[in-house]
N, C-alpha and C positions, 0 to 999 in steps of 0.2 A: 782355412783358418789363417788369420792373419795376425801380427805381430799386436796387434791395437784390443785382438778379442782375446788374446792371451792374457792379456795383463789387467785384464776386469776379473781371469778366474782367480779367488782367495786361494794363496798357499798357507802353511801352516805359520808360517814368520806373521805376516799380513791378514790380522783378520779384516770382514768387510767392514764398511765404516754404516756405522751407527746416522739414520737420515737426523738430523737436527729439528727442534721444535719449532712448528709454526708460533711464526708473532701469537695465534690466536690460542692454542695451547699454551705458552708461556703469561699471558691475560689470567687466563682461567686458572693457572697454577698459583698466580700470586694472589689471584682474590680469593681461592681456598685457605689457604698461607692466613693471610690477614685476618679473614673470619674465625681460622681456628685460633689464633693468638688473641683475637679480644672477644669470646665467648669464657663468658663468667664460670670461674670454677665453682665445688661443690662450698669450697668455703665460703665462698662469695654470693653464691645463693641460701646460704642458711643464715647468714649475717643483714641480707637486704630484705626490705619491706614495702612490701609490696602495694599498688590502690589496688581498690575494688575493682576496676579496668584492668588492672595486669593480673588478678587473680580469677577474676571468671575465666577464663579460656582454662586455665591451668583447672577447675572445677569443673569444665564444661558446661556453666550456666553462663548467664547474661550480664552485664556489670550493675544494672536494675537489680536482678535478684540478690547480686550479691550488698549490695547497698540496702537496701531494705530487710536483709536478715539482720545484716550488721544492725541496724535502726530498730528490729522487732528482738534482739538480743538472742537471737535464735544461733548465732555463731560467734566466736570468740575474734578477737579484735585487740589491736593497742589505738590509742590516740594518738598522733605527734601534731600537738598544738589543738586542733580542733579537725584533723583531718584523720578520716580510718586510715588504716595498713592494717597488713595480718604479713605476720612471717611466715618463713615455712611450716612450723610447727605447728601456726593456729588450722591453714591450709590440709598437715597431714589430719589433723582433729575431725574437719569436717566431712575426709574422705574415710575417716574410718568408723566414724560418727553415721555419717548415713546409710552403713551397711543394717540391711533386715534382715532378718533370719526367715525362714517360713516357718509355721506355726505348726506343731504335732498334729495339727487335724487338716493339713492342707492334703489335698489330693496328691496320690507320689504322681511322679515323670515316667511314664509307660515308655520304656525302651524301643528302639525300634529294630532290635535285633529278632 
């Protein structure tokens, strides 16, 4: 053992030191950072109005379906000026809106226990 392997072992004074962040980990930390500071709060999505393009995805259909419901007045809507939006609210309408129920004469769901 030599004088130079000594002084790598941590005593209790001296903890080891901590290896420092790659360039490429400290990228990734700050574009986390960034993203989460300009991602819209809940207030800020109930106040914004959304097109037919930014609400299909959030419905799971197409911006065509959602445009021609709007047009066949089959879903709730504001105008601003001549163009749709739907807020959040009209949005939760139509998710709750298109729940079915089954029917007292449907066939039950045969367990498979």
């Amino acid at each position: 053992m030599t004088r130079s392997s000594l002084a790598s072992i941590p005593t209790g004074d001296n903890p080891p030191a901590k290896p420092l962040p790659t360039a490429e980990q400290v990228e990734r930390l700050i574009a986390a950072l960034e993203s989460a500071a300009s991602a819209a709060s809940a207030a800020e999505l109930e106040l914004k109005c959304f097109t037919p393009a930014e609400a299909a995805p959030l419905l799971g259909k197409t911006p065509n379906w959602v445009i021609e419901a709007i047009q066949d007045g089959r879903i709730p809507c504001t105008y601003i000026g001549k163009s749709p939006r739907m807020t959040a609210a009209h949005i939760r309408w139509v998710q709750a809106n298109g729940e079915r129920k089954p029917s007292k004469y449907a066939k039950p769901i045969k367990s498979a226990a």
